[in-house]
N, C-alpha and C positions, 0 to 999 in steps of 0.2 A: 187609747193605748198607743205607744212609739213601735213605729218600723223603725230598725237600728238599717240602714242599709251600707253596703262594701261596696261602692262602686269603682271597677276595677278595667283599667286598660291591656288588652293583647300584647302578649309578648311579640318579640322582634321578627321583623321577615327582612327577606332579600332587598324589598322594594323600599324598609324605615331604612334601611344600609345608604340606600342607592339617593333617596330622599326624593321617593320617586309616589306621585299622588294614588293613594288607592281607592279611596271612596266605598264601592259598591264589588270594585273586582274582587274575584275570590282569591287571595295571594295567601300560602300555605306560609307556619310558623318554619324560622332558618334553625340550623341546631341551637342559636346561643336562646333566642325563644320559648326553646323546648326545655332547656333550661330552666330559662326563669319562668316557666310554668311549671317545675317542678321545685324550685324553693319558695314558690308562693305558697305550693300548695303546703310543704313539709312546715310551715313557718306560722302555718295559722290551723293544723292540724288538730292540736285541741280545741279548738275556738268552735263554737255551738255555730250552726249554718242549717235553719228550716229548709232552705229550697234555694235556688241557686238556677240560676238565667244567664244565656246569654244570646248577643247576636247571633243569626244563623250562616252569618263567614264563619271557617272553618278557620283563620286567626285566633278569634273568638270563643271560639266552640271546643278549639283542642287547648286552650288555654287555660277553660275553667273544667276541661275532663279532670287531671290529677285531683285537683280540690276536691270535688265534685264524689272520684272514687274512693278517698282517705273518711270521706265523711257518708258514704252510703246512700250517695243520692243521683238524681238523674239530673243530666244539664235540659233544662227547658228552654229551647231555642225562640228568637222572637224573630221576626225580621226587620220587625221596628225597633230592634236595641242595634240597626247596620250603623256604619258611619254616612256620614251624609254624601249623598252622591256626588258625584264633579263631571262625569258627564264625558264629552270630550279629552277633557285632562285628562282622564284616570290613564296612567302608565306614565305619563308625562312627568321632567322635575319642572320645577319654575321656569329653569331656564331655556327649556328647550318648548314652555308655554310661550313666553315674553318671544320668542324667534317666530313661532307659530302664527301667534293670533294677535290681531290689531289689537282688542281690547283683551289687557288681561284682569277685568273689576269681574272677581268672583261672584259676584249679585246677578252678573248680567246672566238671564236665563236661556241666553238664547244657544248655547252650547252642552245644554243639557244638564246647566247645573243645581240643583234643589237651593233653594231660598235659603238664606239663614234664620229667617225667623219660623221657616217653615218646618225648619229641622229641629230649632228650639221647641218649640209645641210638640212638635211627637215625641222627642225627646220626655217633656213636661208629661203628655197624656200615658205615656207606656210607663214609664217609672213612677208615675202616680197610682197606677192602676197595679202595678205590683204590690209597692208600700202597700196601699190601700188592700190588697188581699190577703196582705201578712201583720198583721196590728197583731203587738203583742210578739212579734219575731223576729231574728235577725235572717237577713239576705245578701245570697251575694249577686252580684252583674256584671259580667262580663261584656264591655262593650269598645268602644273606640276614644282615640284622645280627642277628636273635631267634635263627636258626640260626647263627653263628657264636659268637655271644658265651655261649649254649646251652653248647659246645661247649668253647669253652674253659672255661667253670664248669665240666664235666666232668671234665677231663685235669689242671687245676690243682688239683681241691680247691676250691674256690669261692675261691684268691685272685686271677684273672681272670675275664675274664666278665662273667653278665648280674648287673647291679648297680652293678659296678665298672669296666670295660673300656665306652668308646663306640667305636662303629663307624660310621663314616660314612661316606658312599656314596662307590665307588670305595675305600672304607679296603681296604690290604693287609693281612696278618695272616701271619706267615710261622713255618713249623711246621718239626721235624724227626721222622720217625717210622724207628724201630730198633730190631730187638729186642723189638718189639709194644708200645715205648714213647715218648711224645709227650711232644716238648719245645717249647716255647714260644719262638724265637726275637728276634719284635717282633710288635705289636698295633697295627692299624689306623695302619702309616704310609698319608699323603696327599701323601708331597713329588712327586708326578706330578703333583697340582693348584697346584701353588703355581709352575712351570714355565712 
């Protein structure tokens, strides 16, 4: 049986303004956020949703509350749905990384930053294990755009994803999983915001 999955980016903070890295900090939704977590939710309001997950940032978590309350359900928080950590960087933009630190090659671990393929995997293991507990259902997932777009480089082969696929807050991302295999339906629709 198919998991229909929603995988869904955190609306806007102070710090997507500022273009400033968040990773693991817990940085709260700014008003326009709060927003578009409430025309995501009004926009998919009749749309059937068994159970509904998200990271346990509060981005995250106050993101997919509206949804969550229009449809009578609890947000299941994960920690494994966070964005991938950065370590050092986290508050930092690029440009004030590249002033900071000799090396700015995000792989390098030694500033406390989580692997990419390490984040792909959990990524891969926590959203399998969701699908996998909902066969036969649709779900939403509230999580990150480094973590989604992670994800999709994953399941595609690198032709989706980080590189090529933007994610933009509140962007929907809509999956099929069956047979232990992931198919890519749409990437980062926003027609809730345009509404």
């Amino acid at each position: 049986m198919e998991t229909i999955l929603f995988l869904i980016r955190h609306g806007e903070t102070e710090w997507n303004l500022a273009r400033r890295i968040q990773g693991h900090s817990d940085i709260q939704l700014n008003e326009l956020g709060k927003e578009q977590a409430k025309k995501l939710a009004a926009w998919y309001q009749n749309h059937h949703f068994d159970a509904i997950y998200s990271s346990d940032l509060s981005r995250a978590h106050r993101t997919a509350l509206p949804l969550a309350s229009l449809h009578g359900l609890e947000v299941q928080r994960l920690s494994a749905l966070r964005e991938r950590c950065y370590g050092d960087w986290e508050g930092l933009t690029y440009e004030e990384i590249r002033e900071r630190f000799q090396d700015v090659d995000p792989e390098q671990s030694i500033y406390g930053i989580e692997p990419f393929v390490k984040m792909q995997q959990r990524a891969d293991a926590v959203l399998t294990d969701i699908a996998s507990r909902h066969p036969g259902q649709t779900v939403a997932v509230v999580s990150h755009g480094g973590f989604i777009n992670s994800f999709l480089h994953w399941i595609t082969e690198g032709k989706q994803g980080t590189g090529i696929s933007r994610i933009d807050n509140t962007g929907v991302s809509l999956l099929r999983f069956e047979s232990d295999r992931w198919e890519v339906l749409k990437v980062n629709d926003t027609a809730h915001l345009q509404s």
